[in-house]
Each structure stands twice: as C-alpha cells, then as structure tokens.
C-alpha positions as CSV (number, residue, x, y, z in Angstrom):
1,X,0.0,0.0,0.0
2,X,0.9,3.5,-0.7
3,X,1.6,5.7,2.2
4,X,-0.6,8.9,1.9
5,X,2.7,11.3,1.9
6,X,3.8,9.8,-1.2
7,X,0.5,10.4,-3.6
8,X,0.6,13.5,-3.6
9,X,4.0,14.5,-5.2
10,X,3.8,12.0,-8.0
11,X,0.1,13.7,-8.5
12,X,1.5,17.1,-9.0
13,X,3.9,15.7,-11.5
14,X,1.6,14.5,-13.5
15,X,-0.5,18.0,-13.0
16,X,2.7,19.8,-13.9
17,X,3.3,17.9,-17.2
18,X,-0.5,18.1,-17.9
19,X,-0.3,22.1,-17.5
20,X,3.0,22.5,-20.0
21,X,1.4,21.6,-22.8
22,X,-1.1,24.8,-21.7
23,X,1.4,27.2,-21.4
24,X,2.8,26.2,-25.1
25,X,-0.7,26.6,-26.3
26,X,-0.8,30.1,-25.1
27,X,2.2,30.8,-26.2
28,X,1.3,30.0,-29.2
29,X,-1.5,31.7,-29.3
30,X,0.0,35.0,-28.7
31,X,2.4,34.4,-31.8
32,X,-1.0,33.6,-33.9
33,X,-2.6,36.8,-32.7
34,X,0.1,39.5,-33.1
35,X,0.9,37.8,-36.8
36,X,-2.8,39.0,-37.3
37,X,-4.9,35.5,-37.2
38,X,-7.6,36.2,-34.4
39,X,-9.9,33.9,-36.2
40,X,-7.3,31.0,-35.3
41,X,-5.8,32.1,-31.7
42,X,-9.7,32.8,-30.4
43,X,-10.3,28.9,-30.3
44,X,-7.0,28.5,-28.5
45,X,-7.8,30.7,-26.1
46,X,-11.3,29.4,-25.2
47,X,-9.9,26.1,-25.1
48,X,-6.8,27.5,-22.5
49,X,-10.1,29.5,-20.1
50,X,-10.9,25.6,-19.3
51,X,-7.4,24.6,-18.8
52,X,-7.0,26.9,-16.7
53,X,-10.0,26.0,-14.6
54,X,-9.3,22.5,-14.8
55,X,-5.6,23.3,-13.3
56,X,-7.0,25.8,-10.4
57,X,-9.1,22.9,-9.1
58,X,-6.4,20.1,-9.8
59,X,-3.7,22.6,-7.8
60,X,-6.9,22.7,-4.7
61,X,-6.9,19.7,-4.6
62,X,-3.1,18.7,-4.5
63,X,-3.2,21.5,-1.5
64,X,-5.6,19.6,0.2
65,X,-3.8,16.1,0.0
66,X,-0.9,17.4,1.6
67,X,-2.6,19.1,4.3
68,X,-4.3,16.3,5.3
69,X,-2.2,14.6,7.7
C-alpha cells in the first residue's frame, strides 16, 4: 500500500506535465494573434479559459492532500 505522503507528489507531477502543454498553447497563441490571425488564436484561447480551470481545481486539490495529515 501506498503511504498517503507519497501520492501526492507524484500527482502534482503528473498536473505539472498536464499544464505545459497549456502554457505552449498560449504561447502559441500570442504568436498567432500578433501575426494577425484572431480567427485561429480565439479557439485556443477558449480552449486555454478551461485549462486553466481545470488546473486551479487540480492545484486545490493537490493543496488539500498534503494538508491532510
């Protein structure tokens, strides 16, 4: 069995290597818009709003594991 201090770090790994791939997007996203395609970099961006949702809970809930003793 696992012991309860060690799920949480190898859960924030994974978090961290889910929310990468976020950051590229919105870098990439920027570089679309200021080359003058809003049309493409609006989807991105919609799609980064529930990313960035999705990694706000994720990130409570890490918090929470490790407080719990």
């Amino acid at each position: 069995m696992t012991e309860p201090d060690a799920l949480p770090r190898p859960i924030h790994r994974i978090h961290m290597n889910r929310t990468m791939p976020g950051a590229t997007l919105a870098e990439l996203a920027i570089w679309i818009d200021q080359r003058g395609s809003p049309d493409t970099s609006d989807p991105a961006r919609r799609h980064l709003t529930t990313l960035e949702a999705d990694a706000d809970f994720i990130s409570e809930a890490i918090v929470d594991l490790m407080a719990d003793p």
